[in-house]
N, CA and C atoms as an extended XYZ file, in Angstrom:
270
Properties=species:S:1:pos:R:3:atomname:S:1:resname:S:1:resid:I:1 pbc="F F F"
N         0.841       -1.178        0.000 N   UNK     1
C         0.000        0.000        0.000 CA  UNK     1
C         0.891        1.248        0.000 C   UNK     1
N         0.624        2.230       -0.816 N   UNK     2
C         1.468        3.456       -0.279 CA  UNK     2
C         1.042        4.115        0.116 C   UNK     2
N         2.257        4.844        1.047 N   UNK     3
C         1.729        5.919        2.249 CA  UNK     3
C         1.981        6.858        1.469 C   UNK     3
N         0.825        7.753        1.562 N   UNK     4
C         0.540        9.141        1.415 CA  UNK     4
C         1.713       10.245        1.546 C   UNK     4
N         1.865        9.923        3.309 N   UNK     5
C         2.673       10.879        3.733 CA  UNK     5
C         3.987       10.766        3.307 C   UNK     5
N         4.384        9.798        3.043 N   UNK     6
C         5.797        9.914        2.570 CA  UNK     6
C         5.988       10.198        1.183 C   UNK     6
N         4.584        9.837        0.339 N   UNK     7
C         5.033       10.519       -1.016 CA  UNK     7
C         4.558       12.086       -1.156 C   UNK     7
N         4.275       12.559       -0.508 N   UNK     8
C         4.103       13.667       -0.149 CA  UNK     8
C         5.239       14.562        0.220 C   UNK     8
N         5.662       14.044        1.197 N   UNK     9
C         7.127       14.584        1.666 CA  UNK     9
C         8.241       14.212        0.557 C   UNK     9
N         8.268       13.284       -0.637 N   UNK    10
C         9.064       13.378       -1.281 CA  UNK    10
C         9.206       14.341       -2.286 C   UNK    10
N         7.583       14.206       -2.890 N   UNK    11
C         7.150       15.612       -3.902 CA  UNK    11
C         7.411       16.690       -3.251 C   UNK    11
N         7.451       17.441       -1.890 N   UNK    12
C         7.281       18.286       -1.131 CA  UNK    12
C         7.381       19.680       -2.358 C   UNK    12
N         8.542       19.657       -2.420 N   UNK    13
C         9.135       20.729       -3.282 CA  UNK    13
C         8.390       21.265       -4.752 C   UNK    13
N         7.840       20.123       -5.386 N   UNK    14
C         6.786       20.397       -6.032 CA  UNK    14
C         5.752       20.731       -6.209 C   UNK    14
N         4.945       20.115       -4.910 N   UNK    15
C         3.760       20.631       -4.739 CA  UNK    15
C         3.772       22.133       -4.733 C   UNK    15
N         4.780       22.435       -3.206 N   UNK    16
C         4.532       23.719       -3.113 CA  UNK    16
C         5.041       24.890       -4.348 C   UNK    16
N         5.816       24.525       -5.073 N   UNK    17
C         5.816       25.167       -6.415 CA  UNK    17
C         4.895       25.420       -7.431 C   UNK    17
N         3.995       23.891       -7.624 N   UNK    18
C         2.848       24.002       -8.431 CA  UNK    18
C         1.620       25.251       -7.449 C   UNK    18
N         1.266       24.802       -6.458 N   UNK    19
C         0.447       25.650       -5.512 CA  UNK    19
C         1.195       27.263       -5.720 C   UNK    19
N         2.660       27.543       -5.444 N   UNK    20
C         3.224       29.184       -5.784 CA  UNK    20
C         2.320       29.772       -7.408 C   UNK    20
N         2.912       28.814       -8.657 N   UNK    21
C         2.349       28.835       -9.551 CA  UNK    21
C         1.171       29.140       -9.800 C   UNK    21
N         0.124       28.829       -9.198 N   UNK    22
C        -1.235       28.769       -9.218 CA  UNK    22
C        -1.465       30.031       -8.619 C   UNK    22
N        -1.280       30.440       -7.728 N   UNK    23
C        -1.650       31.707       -7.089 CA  UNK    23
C        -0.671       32.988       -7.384 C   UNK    23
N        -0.326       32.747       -8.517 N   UNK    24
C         0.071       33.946       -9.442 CA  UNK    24
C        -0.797       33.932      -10.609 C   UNK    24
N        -2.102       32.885      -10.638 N   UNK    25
C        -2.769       33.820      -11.514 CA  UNK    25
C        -4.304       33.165      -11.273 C   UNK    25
N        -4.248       34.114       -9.966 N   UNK    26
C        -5.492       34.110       -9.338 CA  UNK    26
C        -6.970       34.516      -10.478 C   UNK    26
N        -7.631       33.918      -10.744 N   UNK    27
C        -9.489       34.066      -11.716 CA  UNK    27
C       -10.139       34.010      -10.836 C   UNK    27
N       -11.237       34.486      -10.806 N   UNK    28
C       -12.345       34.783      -10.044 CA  UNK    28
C       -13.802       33.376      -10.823 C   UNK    28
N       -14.650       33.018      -10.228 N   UNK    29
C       -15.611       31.529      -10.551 CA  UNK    29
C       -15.577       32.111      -12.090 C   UNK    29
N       -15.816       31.175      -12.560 N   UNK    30
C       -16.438       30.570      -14.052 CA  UNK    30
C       -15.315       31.371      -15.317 C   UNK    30
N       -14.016       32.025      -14.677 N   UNK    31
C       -13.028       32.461      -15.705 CA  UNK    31
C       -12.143       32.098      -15.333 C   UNK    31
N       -11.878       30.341      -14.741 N   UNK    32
C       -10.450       29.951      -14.626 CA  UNK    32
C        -9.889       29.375      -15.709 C   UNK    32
N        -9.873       30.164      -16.673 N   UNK    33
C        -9.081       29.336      -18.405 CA  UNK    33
C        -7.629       29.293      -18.117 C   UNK    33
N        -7.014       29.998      -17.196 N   UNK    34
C        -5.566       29.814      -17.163 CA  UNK    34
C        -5.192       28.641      -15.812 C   UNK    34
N        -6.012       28.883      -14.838 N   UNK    35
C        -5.861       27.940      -13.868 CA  UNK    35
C        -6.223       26.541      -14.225 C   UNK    35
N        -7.052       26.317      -14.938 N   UNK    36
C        -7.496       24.817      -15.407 CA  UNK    36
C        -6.709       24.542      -16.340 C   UNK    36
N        -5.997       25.328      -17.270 N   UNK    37
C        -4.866       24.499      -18.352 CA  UNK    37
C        -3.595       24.439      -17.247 C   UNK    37
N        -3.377       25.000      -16.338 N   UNK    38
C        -2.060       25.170      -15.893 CA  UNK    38
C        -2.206       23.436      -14.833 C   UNK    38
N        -3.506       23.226      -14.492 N   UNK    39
C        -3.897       22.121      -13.248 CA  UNK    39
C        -3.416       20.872      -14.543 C   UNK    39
N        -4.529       20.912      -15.410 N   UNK    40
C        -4.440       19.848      -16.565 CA  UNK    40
C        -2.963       19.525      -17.259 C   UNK    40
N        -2.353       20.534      -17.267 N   UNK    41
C        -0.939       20.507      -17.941 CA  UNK    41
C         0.012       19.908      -16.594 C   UNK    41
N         0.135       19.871      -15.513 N   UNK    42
C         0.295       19.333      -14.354 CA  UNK    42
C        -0.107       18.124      -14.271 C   UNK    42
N        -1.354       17.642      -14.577 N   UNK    43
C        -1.788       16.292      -14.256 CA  UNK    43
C        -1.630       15.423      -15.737 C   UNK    43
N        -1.357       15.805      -16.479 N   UNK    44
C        -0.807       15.216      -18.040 CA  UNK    44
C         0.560       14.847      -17.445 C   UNK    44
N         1.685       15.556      -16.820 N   UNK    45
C         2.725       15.705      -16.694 CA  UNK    45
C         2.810       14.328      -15.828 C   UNK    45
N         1.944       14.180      -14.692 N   UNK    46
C         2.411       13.243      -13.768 CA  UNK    46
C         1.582       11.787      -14.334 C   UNK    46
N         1.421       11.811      -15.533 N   UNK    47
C         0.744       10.754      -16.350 CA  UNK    47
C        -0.651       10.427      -16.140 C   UNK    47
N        -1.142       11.290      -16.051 N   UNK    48
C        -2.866       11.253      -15.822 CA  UNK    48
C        -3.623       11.592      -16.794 C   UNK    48
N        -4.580       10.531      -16.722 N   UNK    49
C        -5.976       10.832      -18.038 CA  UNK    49
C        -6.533       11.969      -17.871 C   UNK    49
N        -6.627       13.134      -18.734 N   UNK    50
C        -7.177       14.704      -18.141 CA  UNK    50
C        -8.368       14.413      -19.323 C   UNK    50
N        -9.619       15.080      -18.541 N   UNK    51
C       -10.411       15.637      -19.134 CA  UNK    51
C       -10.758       17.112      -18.505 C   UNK    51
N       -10.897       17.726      -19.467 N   UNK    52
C       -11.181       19.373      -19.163 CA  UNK    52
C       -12.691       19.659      -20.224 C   UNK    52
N       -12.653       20.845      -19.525 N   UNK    53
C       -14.089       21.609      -19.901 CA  UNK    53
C       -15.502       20.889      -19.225 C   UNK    53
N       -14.995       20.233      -18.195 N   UNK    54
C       -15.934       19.912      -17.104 CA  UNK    54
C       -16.986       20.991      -16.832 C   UNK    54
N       -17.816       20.998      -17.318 N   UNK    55
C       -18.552       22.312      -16.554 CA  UNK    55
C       -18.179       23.592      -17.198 C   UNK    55
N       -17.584       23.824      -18.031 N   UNK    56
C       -16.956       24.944      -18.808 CA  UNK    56
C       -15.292       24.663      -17.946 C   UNK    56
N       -14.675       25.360      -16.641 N   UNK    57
C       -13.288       25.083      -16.493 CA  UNK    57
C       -12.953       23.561      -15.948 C   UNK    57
N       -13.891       22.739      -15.979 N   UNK    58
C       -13.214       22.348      -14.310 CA  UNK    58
C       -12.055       20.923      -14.724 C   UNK    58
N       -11.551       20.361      -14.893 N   UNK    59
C       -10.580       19.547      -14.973 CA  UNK    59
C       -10.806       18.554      -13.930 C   UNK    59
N       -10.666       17.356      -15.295 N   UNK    60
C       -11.034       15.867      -14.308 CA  UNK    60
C        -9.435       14.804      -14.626 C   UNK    60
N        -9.161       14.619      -13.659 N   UNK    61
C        -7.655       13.648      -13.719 CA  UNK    61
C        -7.423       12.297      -13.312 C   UNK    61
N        -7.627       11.298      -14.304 N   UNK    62
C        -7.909       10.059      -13.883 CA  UNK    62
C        -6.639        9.003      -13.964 C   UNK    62
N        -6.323        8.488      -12.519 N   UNK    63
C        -5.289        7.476      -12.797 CA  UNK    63
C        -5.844        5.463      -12.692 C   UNK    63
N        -5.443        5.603      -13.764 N   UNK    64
C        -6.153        3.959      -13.784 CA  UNK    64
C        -4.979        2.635      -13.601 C   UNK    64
N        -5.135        2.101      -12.513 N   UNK    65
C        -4.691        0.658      -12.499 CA  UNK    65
C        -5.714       -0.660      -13.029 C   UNK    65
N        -4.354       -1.837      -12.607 N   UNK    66
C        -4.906       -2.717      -13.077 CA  UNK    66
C        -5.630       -3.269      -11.518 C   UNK    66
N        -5.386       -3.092      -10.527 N   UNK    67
C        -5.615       -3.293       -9.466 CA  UNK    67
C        -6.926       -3.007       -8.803 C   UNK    67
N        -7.913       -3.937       -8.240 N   UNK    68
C        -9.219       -3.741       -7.956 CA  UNK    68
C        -9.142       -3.163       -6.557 C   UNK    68
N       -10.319       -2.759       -6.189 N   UNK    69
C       -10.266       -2.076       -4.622 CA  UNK    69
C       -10.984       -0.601       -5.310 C   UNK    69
N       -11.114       -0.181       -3.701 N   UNK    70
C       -11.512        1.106       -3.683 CA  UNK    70
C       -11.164        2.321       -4.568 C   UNK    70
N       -12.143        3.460       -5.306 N   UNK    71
C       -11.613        4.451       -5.439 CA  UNK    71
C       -11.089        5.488       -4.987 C   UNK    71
N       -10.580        6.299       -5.209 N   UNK    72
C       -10.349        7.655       -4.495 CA  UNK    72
C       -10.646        9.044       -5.334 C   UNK    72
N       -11.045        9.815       -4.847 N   UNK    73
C       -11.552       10.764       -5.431 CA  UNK    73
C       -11.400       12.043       -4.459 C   UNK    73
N       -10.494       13.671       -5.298 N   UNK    74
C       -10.023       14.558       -4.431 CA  UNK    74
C       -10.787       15.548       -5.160 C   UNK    74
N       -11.167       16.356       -4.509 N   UNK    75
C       -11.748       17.566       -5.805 CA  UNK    75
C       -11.561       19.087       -4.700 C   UNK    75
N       -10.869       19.428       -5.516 N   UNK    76
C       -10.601       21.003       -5.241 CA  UNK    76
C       -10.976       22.393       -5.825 C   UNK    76
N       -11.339       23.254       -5.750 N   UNK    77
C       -11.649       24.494       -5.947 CA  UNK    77
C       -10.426       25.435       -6.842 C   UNK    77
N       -10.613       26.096       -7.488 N   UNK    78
C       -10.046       26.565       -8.315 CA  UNK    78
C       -10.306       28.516       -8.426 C   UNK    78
N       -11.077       28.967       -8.046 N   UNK    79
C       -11.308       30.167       -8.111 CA  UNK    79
C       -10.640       30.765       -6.958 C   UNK    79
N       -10.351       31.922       -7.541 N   UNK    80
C        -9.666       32.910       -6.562 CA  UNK    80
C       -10.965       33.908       -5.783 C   UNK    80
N       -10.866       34.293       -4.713 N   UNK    81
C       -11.861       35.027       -4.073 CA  UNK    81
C       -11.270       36.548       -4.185 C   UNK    81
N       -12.478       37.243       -4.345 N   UNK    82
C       -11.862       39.034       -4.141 CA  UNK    82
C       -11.272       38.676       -2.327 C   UNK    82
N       -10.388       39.220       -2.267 N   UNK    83
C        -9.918       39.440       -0.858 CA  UNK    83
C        -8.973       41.171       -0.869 C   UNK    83
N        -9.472       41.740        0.557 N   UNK    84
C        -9.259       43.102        0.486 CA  UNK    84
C        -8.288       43.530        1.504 C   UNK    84
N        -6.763       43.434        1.411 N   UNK    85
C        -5.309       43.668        1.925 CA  UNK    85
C        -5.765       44.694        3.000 C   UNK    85
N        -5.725       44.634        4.242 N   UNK    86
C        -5.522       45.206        5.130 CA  UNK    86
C        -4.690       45.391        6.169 C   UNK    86
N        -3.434       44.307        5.770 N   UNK    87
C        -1.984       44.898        6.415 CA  UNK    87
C        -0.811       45.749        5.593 C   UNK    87
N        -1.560       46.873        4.743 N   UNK    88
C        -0.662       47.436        4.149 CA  UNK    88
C         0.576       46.885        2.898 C   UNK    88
N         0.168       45.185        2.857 N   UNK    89
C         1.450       45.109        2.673 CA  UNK    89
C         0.748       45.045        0.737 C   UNK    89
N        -0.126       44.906        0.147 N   UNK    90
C        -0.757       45.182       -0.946 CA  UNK    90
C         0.015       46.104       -1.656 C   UNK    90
């Protein structure tokens, strides 16, 4: 079985790069055309079946074994929220 946490901690460096990436180009609901090619181009990369235009943005990433058992299924949010800088540092 693999643990999560340790492939996690191996990617470490990636993740948090892909996540930096992403929030340099914050869209607001139903205009994430740059955030959903940038997710999809990411999940192509790590060899995943992408389907996009889910819903107009939303990106679906499917990894298929030959191996029976349970699925798993993660789904995350993609829109950036107006948020209004109030420690000056804006």
């Amino acid at each position: 079985m693999v643990n999560v946490k340790e492939l996690v901690q191996k990617h470490k460096e990636q993740i948090v790069g892909i996540r930096r990436q992403l929030h340099q180009i914050p869209e607001p609901a139903y205009t994430e055309q740059k955030t959903a090619a940038a997710v999809a181009d990411h999940l192509k990369k790590a060899g995943l079946e992408v389907r996009t235009g889910v819903a107009r943005y939303g990106v679906v990433g499917l990894l298929r074994t030959e191996r029976p058992g349970p699925t798993l299924m993660i789904r995350a949010d993609m829109d950036a929220l107006p948020v209004e800088e109030c420690t000056g540092l804006a």
